[in-house]
C-alpha positions in Angstrom: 113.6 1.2 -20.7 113.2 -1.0 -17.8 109.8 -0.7 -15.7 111.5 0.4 -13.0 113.1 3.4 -14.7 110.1 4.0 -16.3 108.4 4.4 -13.4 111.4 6.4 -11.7 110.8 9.0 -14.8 107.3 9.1 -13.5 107.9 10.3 -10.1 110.2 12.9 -11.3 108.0 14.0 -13.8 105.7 14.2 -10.7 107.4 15.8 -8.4 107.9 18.6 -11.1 104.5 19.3 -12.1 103.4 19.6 -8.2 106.1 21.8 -8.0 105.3 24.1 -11.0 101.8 24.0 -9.8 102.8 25.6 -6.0 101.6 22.6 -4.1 104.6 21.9 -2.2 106.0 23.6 1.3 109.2 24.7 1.0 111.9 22.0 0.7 109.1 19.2 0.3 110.5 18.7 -3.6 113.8 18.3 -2.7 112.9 15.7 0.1 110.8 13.7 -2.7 113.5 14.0 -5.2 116.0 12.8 -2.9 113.3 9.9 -2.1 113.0 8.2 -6.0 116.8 8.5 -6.7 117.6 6.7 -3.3 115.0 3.8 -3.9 116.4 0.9 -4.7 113.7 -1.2 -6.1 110.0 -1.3 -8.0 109.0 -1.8 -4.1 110.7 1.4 -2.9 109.7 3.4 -5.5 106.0 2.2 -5.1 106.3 3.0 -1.4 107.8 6.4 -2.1 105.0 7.2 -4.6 101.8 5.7 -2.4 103.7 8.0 0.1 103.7 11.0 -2.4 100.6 10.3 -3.0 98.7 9.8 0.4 100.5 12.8 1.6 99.7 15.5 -0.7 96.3 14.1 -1.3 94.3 16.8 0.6 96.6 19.8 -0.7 94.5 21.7 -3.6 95.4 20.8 -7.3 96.7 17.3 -6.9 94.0 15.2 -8.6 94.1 17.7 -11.7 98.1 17.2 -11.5 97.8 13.6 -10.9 95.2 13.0 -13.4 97.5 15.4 -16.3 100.2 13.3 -15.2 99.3 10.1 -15.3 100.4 7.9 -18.4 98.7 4.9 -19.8 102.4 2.8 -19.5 101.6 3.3 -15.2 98.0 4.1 -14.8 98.1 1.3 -12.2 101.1 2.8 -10.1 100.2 6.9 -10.0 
């Protein structure tokens, strides 16, 4: 498994446990999951998840999701 699919896992993954957790508004996953499978590169998926990131960084939960989440393969990217 490539870096880059390995890191498109990820996001997915991500998207999911935020999801599971309640943290999104409605139709927020779907826009994210739309967002990794369109990216066409490392870069686009690093820009779609710094996006993820910065913009559900003040929504309650994320750090425990983020911190559950994260795997030692990506530490640097989530």
């Amino acid at each position: 498994m490539s870096l880059q699919s390995a890191y498109r896992e990820d996001l997915r993954e991500l998207v999911a446990a935020l999801d599971e957790r309640g943290i999104f508004r409605p139709g927020e996953r779907e826009a994210w999951e739309e967002g990794i499978e369109e990216a066409d590169d490392m870069t686009e998926l690093m820009i779609t998840g710094e996006a993820l990131h910065k913009a559900m960084l003040d929504r309650e939960g994320v750090e425990e999701v983020v911190s559950e989440h994260t795997k030692e393969r990506t530490r640097a990217f989530v």
